[in-house]
N, C-alpha and C positions, 0 to 999 in steps of 0.2 A: 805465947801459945799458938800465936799465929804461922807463926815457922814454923813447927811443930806440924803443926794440922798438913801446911802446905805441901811438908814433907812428905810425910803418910801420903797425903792426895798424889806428889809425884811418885810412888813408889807404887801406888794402887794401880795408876798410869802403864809404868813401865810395865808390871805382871799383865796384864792386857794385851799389850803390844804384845809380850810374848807370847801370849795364847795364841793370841792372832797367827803369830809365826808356827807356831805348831801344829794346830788345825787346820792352817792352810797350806805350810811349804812342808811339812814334816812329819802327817798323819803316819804315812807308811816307809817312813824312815824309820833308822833302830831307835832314835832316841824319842818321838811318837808311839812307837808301839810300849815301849816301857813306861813310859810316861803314863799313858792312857791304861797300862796294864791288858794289851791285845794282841790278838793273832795278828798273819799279815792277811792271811783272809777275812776275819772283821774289820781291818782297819782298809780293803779295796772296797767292800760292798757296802761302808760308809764313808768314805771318802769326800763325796759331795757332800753330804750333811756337815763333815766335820769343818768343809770351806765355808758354807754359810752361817757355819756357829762361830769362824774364825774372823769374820767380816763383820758381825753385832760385836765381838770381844775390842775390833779395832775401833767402832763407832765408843764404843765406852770411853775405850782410852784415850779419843779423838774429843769429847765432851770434857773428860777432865781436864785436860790440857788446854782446850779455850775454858775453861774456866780459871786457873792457873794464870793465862794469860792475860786477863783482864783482871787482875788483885782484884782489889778490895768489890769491885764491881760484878764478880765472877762467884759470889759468894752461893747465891741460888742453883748456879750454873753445878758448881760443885758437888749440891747438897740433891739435887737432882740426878745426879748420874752416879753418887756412891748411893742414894738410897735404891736405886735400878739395880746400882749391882749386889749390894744387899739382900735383893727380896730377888734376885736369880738366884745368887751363891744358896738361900735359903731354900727355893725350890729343889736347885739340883742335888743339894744334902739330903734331901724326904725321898727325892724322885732316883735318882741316880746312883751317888756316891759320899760318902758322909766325907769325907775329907775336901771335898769341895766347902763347908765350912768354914774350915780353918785356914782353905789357900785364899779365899774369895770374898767370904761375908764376914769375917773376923776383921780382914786390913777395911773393909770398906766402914765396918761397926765403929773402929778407931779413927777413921778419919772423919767421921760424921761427928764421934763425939769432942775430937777436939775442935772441929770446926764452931761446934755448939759453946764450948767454951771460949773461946778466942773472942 
């Protein structure tokens, strides 16, 4: 179960990294504006917002991975930063976009509970 979990947690990981890379190299590229569902003038006159939201997305995926990185000792570490992303993916489904849910707080939901079973 333990592989499993760890799995999940790197894969949580990588969606992260990639946020990271979209809100901050790729907002107002074709494939940020589709992505985000925006104009290219929403996506200039948030621009910066979307570099600072892309830089906590890297600290996430930068949490998982030292935790990853220390096994069995990295357990908290884990359970820490999927339940952050969690109760954001949760926020930005109320607040934002409901499909943020099922990209964000669903994989984080599954790597929490298998870590809980491991």
């Amino acid at each position: 179960m333990l592989v499993a979990a760890n799995i999940v947690v790197g894969i949580v990981a990588l969606l992260h990294f990639y946020f990271l890379v979209l809100e901050m190299f790729l907002w107002e590229k074709p494939i940020g504006l589709r992505t985000f569902r925006q104009t290219q003038g929403a996506a200039k006159a948030t621009k910066v917002l979307a570099a600072n939201q892309g830089l906590y997305n890297g600290f996430l995926a930068a949490g998982l991975c030292w935790g990853l990185m220390l096994g069995s000792a990295g357990l908290g570490i884990k359970v820490f930063f999927l339940g952050c992303i969690l109760i954001a993916g949760l926020f930005g489904a109320i607040t934002a976009n409901r499909r943020i849910l099922f990209i964000q707080s669903i994989p984080a939901a599954l790597g929490l509970g298998l870590l809980m079973l491991s």
